[in-house]
C-alpha positions as CSV (number, residue, x, y, z in Angstrom):
1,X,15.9,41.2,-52.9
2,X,17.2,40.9,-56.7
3,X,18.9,37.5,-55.4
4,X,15.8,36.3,-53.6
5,X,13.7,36.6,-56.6
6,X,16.9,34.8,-59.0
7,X,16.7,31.9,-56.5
8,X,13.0,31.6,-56.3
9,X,12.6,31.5,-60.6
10,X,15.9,29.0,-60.9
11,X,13.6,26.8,-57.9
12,X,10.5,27.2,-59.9
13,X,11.9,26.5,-62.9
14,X,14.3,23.4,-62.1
15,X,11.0,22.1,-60.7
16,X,9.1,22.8,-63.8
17,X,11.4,21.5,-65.7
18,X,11.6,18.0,-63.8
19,X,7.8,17.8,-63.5
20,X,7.9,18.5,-67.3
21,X,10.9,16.1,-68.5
22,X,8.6,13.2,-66.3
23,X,5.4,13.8,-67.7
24,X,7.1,13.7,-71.4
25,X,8.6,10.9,-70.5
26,X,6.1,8.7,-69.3
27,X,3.7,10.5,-72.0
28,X,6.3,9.2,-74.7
29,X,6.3,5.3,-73.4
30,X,2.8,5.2,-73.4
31,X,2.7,6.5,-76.9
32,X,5.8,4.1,-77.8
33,X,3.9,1.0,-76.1
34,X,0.6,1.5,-78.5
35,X,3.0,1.9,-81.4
36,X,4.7,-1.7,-80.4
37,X,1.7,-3.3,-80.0
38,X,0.0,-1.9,-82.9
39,X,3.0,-3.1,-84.6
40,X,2.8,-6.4,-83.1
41,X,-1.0,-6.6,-83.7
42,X,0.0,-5.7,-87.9
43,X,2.5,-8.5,-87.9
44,X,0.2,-10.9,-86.2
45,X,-2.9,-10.5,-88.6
46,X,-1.3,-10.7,-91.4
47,X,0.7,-13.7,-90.4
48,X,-2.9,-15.3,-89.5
49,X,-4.3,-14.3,-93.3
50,X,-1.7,-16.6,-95.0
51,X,-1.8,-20.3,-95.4
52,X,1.7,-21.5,-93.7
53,X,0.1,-22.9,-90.8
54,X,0.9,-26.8,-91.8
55,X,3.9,-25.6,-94.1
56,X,7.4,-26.1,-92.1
57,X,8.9,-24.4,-95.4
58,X,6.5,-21.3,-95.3
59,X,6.9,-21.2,-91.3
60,X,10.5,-21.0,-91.4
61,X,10.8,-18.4,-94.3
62,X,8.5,-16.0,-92.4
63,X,10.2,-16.9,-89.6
64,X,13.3,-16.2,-90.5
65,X,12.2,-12.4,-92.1
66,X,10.2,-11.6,-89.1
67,X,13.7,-12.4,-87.2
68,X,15.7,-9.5,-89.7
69,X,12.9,-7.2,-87.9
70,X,13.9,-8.3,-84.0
71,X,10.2,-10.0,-84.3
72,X,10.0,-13.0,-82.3
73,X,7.5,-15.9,-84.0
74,X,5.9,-18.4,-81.7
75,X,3.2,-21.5,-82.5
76,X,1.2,-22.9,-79.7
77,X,-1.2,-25.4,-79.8
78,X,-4.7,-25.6,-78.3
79,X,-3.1,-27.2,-75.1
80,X,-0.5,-24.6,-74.5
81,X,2.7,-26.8,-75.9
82,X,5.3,-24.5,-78.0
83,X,5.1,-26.0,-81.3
84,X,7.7,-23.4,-83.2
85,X,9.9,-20.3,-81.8
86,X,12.0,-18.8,-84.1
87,X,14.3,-17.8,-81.5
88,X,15.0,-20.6,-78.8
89,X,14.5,-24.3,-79.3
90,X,11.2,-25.5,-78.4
91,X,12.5,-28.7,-76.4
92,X,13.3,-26.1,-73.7
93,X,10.6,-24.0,-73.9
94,X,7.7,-24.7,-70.9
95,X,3.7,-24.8,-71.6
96,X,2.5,-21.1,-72.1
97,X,-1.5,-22.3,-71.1
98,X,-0.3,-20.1,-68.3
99,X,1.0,-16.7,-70.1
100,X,-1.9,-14.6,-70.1
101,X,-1.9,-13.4,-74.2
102,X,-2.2,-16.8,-74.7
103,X,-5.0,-17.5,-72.0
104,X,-6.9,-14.5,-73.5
105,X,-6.8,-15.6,-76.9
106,X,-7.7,-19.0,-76.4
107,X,-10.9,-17.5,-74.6
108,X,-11.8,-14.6,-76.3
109,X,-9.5,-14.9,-79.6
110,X,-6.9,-12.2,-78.9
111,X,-4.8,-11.0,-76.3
112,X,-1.6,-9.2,-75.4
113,X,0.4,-8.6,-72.4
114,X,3.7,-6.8,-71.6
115,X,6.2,-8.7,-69.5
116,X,9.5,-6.8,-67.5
117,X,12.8,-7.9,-67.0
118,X,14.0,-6.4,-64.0
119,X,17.3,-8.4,-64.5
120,X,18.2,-7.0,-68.3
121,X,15.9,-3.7,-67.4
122,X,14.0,-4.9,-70.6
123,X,10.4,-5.1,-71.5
124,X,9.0,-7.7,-73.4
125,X,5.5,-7.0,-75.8
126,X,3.7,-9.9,-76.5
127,X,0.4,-10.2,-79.2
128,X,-1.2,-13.0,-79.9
129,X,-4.4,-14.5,-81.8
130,X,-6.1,-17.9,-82.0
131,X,-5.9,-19.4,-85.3
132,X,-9.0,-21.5,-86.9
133,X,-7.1,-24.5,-86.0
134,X,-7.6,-24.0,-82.6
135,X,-3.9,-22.9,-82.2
136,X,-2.5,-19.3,-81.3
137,X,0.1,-17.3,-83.0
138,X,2.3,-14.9,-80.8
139,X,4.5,-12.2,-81.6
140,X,6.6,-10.6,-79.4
141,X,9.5,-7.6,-79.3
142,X,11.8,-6.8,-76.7
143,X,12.6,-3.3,-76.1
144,X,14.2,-0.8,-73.1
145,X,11.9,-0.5,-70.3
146,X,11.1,3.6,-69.6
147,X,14.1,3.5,-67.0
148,X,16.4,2.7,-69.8
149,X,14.8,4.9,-72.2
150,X,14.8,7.6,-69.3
151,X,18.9,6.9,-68.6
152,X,19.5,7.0,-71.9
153,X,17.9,10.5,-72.8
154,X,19.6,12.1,-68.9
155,X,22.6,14.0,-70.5
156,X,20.1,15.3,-72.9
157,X,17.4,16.5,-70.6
158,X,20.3,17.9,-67.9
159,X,21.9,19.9,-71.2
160,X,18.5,21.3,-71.9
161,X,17.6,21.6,-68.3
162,X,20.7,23.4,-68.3
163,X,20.5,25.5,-70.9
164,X,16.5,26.3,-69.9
165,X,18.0,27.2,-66.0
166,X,20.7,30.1,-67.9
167,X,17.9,31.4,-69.9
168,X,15.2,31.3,-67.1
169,X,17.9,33.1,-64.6
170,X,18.7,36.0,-67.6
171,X,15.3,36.8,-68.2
172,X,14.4,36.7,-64.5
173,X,17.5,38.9,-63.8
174,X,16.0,41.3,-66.7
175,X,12.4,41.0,-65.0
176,X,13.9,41.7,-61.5
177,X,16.2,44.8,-62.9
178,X,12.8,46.3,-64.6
179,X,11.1,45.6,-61.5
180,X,13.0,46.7,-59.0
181,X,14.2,49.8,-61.3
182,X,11.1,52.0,-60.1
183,X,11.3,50.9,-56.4
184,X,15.2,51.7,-56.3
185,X,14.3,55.1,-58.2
186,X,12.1,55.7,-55.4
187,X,15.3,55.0,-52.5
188,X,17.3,58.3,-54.1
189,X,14.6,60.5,-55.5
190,X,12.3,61.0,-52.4
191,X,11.8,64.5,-53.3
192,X,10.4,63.8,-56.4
193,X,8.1,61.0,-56.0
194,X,5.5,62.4,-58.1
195,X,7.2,62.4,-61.1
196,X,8.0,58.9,-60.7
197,X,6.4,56.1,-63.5
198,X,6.0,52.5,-62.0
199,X,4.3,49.7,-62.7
200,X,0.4,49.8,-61.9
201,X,0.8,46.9,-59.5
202,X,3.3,49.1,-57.5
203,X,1.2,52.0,-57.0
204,X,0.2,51.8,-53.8
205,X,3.3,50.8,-52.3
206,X,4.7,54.1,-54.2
207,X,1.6,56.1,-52.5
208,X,2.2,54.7,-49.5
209,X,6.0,55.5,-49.4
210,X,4.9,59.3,-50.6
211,X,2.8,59.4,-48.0
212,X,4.9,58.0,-45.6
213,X,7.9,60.4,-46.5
214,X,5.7,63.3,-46.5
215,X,4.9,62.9,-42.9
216,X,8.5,61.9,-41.6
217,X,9.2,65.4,-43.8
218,X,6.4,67.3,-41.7
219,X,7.5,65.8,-38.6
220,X,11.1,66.8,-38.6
221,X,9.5,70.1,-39.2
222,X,7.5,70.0,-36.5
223,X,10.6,68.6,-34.2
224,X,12.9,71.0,-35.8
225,X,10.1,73.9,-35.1
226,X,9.4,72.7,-31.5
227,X,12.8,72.9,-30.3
228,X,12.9,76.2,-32.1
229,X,10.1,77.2,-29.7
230,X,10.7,75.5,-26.5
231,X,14.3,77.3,-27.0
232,X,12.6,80.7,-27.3
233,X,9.9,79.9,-24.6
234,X,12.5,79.1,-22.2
235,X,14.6,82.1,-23.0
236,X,11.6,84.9,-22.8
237,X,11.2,83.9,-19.0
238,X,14.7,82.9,-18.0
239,X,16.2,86.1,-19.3
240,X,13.6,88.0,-16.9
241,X,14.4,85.9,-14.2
242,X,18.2,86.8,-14.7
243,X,17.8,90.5,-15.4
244,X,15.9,90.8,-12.1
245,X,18.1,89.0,-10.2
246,X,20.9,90.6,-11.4
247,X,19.6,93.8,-10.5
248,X,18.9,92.9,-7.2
249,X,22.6,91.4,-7.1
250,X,24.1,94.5,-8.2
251,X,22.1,96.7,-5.3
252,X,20.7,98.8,-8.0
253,X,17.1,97.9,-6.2
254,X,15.3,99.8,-3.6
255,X,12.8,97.5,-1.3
256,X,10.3,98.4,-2.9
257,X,11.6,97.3,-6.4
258,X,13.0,94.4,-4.8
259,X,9.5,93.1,-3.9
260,X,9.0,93.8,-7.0
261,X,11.6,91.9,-9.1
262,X,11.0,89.5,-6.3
263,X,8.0,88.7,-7.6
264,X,8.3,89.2,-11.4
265,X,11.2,86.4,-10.9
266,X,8.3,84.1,-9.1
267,X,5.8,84.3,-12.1
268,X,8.6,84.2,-14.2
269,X,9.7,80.5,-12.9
270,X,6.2,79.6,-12.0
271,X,5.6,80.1,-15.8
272,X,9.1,78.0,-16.5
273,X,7.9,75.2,-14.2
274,X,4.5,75.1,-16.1
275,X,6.3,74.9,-19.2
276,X,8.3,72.4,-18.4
277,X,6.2,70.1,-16.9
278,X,3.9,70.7,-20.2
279,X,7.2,69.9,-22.0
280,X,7.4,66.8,-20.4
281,X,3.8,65.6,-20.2
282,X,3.5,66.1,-24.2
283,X,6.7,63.7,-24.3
284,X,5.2,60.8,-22.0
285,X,1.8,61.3,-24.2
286,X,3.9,60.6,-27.5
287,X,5.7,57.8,-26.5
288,X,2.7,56.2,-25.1
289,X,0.9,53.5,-27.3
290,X,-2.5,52.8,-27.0
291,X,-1.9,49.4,-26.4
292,X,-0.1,50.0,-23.1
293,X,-2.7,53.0,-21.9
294,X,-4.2,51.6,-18.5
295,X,-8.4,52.2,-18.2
296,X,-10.9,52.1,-16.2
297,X,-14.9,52.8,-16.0
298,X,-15.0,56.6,-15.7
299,X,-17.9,58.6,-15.5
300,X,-17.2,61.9,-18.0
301,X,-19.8,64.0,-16.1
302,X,-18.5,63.2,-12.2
303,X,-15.1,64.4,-13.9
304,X,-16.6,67.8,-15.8
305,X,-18.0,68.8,-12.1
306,X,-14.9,68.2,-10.4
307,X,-13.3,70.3,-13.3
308,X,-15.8,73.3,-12.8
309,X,-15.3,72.8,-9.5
310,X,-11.4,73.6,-9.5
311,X,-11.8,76.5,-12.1
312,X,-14.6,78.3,-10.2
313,X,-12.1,80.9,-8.6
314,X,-10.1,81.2,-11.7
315,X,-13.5,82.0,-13.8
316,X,-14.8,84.5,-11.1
317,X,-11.1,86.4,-11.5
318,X,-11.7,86.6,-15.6
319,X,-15.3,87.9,-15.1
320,X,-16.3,84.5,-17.1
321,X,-19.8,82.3,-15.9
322,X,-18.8,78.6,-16.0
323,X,-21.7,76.3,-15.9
324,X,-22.1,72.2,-16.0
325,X,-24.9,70.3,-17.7
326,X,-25.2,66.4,-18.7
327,X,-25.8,63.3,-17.0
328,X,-24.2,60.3,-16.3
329,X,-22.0,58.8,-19.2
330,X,-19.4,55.5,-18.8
331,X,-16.7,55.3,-20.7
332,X,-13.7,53.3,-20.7
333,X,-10.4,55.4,-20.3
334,X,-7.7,56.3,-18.1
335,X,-8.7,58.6,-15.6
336,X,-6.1,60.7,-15.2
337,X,-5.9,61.5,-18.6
338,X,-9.8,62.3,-19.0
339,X,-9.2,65.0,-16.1
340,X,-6.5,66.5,-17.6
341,X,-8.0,67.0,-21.3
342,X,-11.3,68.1,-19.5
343,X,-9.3,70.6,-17.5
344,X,-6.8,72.0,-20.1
345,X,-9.9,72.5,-22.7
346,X,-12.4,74.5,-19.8
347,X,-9.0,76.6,-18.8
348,X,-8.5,77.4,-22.0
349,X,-12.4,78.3,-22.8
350,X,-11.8,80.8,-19.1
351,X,-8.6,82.6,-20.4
352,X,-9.4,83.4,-24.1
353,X,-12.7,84.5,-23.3
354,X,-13.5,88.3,-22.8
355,X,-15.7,89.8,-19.7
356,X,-19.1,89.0,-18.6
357,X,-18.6,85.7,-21.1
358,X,-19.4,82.2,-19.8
359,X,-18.1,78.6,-20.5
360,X,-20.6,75.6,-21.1
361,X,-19.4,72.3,-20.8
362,X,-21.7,69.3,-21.1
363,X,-21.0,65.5,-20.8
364,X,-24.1,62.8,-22.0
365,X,-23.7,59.5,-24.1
366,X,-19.6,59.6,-24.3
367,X,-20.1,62.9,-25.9
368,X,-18.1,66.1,-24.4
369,X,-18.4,69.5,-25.6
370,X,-17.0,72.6,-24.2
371,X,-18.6,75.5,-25.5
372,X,-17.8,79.9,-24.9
373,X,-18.1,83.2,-26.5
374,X,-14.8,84.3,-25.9
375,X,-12.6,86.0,-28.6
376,X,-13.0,82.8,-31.7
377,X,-10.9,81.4,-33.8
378,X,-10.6,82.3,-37.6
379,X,-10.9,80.0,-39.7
380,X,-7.5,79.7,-41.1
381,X,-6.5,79.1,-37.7
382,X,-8.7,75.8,-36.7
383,X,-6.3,73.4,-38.3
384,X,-3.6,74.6,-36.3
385,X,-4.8,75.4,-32.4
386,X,-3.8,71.8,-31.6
387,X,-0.1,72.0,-33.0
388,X,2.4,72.8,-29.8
389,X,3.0,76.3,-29.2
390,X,0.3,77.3,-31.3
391,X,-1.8,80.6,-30.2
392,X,-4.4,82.3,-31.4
393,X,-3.4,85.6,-29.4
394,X,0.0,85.9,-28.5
395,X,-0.5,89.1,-26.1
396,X,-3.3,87.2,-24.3
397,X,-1.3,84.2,-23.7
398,X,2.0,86.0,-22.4
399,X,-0.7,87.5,-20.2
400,X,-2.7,84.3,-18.9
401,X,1.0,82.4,-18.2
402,X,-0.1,79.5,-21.3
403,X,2.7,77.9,-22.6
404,X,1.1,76.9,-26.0
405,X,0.9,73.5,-25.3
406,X,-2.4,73.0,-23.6
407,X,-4.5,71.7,-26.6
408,X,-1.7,69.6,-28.1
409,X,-1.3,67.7,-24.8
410,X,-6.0,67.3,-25.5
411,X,-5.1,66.3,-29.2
412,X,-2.6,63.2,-28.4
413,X,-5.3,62.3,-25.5
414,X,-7.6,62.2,-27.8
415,X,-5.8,60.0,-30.5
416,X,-4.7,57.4,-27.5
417,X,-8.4,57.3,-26.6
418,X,-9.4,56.5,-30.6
419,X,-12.4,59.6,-29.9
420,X,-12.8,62.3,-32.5
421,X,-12.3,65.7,-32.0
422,X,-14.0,68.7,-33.7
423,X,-13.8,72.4,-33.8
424,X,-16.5,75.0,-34.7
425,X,-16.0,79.1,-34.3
426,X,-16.0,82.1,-35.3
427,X,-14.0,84.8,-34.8
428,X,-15.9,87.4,-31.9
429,X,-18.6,84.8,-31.5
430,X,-16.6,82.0,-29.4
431,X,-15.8,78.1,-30.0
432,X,-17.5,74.9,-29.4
433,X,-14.9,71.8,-29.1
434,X,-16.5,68.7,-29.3
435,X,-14.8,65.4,-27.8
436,X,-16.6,62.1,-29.0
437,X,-15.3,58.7,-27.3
């Protein structure tokens, strides 16, 4: 990243620096082209306030100072015939009615033009003014074009180009170092983010990283306290299963306690085989993204009948009333997974409620709610009855056959459907879970 950034200021600068040395450049011709003229222009009117028009003598003096000076002299008369140069002979010379300075001053008493050179890579300035005589006095000076003056100044500009590159690329590497300082901080002191000082800029990046850390942190804790508890899940029934069967192996059963261990080793891998198929539903449900859930029209109160329905036997065996209310309510969600939230929320409303209860669940406007007043949940507890292998009452549970995962399988559901989920209760008074989609 540090090199990134070096690369990007040496770019930006290299190109500021160019854009820069240009504009300088053509802003210092510019400048230098008024001063010539102005020059020029100086030379010119005082020439014209003199009397040697008429006075070969006086012509030729001035002539000859204005040549010290690189100041070229020329005479032409009203017709546009050279009648003195101080620098080439005027036999030679052509009819200037044609030069524009000299058009412009015979019209409108002044004029000046600037002529290039492309085969000396010189530019010529030329001033001139129309005298009372009718004739016009020109002045000219030849000087380096900007190309020159531009090839001339190169070794300068790439020495200070140079030297303005090193600088840029030390104080950039000092910015970058300052910069980065706080971010690379960040890389080896995850533990201690809070006590970190960054830039205000990089705030949120640093409360998003916390944040982010924080729940990788809580997540290997819940991974490392999951396979704590599937390992002690698994062991409770399988060491049953094999001190039963081991028993029966040794002939240290009668038939009658054969039947029995018979069937203490059924409900013991009936309860395995319900664990792990819980085990492995919760694993499809968390790697499965919402973008790849498949959906369909589903009518939430067709599925809570279907739902009573199947639990109707189990309810009558807990003593528990089960009833349906609603009406009709579309939503868009996968079917299969609507039936098994449904399901797993009114079986667990059946088996932690207490005799002569009942167990409400209503569907209307994408809104389910299953309601009983079985044993409650305190409140310190309602954050937590959705994490896996989470109960309320242990005793009860080993009792029913639930294998703690029930309401974590409803939870990531839920969070694949985008609905909300809610809990009210109170201990002795029951729950209400409310499922909005």
């Amino acid at each position: 990243m540090k090199r990134i950034i070096n690369i990007y200021i040496i770019i930006i600068s290299t190109f500021a620096i160019l854009l820069t040395a240009g504009f300088c450049t053509v802003a210092y011709y510019e400048v230098f082209k008024e001063e010539v003229m102005s020059d020029l222009k100086v030379y010119t009117e005082l020439l014209a306030d003199t009397d040697f028009i008429g006075d070969e003598d006086s012509i030729r003096e001035y002539a000859g100072q204005l040549s010290k000076e690189n100041i070229r002299m020329t005479l032409i008369d009203s017709q546009g015939e050279v009648v003195f140069d101080n620098v080439a002979e005027v036999e030679g010379l052509e009819n200037h009615d044609n030069r524009v300075e000299i058009g412009d001053a015979l019209k409108n008493g002044t004029g000046s033009s600037i002529r290039k050179s492309s085969a000396i890579n010189r530019s010529n300035f030329y001033y001139a003014m129309r005298l009372s005589d009718g004739s016009v006095l020109r002045t000219a000076r030849e000087t380096n074009s900007i190309y020159k003056i531009i090839t001339h100044a190169l070794w300068v500009v790439i020495i200070v180009a140079a030297a303005i590159l090193l600088m840029c690329f030390m104080i950039g590497n000092f910015i970058t170092k300052g910069l980065l300082k706080s971010i690379e901080h960040i890389a080896y002191h995850m533990e201690n983010l809070e006590d970190i000082k960054t830039y205000k800029e990089l705030e949120p990046i640093v409360t998003h990283i916390k944040e982010h850390h924080q729940n990788i942190v809580k997540n290997a804790d819940m991974r490392q306290e999951f396979t704590a508890n599937i390992s002690h899940e698994l062991k409770t029934p399988l060491t049953s299963v094999s001190g039963y069967a081991e028993l029966i192996e040794n002939g240290m059963a009668n038939e009658a306690d054969t039947r029995k261990f018979a069937g203490e080793i059924h409900k013991n891998a009936n309860r395995l085989l319900t664990l792990i198929n819980d085990i492995i539903r919760l694993s499809e449900l968390d790697t499965t993204e919402h973008e790849e859930l498949s959906t369909e029209q589903v009518d939430l109160y067709e599925v809570v009948l279907d739902c009573v329905a199947m639990l109707e036997l189990s309810a009558e065996k807990h003593n528990v009333e089960l009833r349906a209310e609603g009406k009709k309510t579309i939503i868009d969600a996968n079917k299969d997974m609507i039936e098994e939230l449904v399901y797993n929320l009114c079986d667990n409303a059946v088996h932690y409620n207490k005799p002569g209860g009942y167990v409400l669940i209503s569907a209307a406007d994408g809104v389910l709610k299953v309601s009983d007043n079985g044993i409650g949940i305190a409140k310190e507890n309602q954050s937590r009855v959705f994490e896996r292998f989470f109960r309320v009452d242990k005793s009860r549970s080993k009792k029913t056959g639930g294998t703690g995962l029930g309401l974590a399988i409803v939870k990531h559901i839920v969070e694949l459907h985008s609905a909300t989920l809610n809990i009210e209760s109170e201990v002795n008074m029951g729950t209400t879970i409310t499922v909005t989609f």
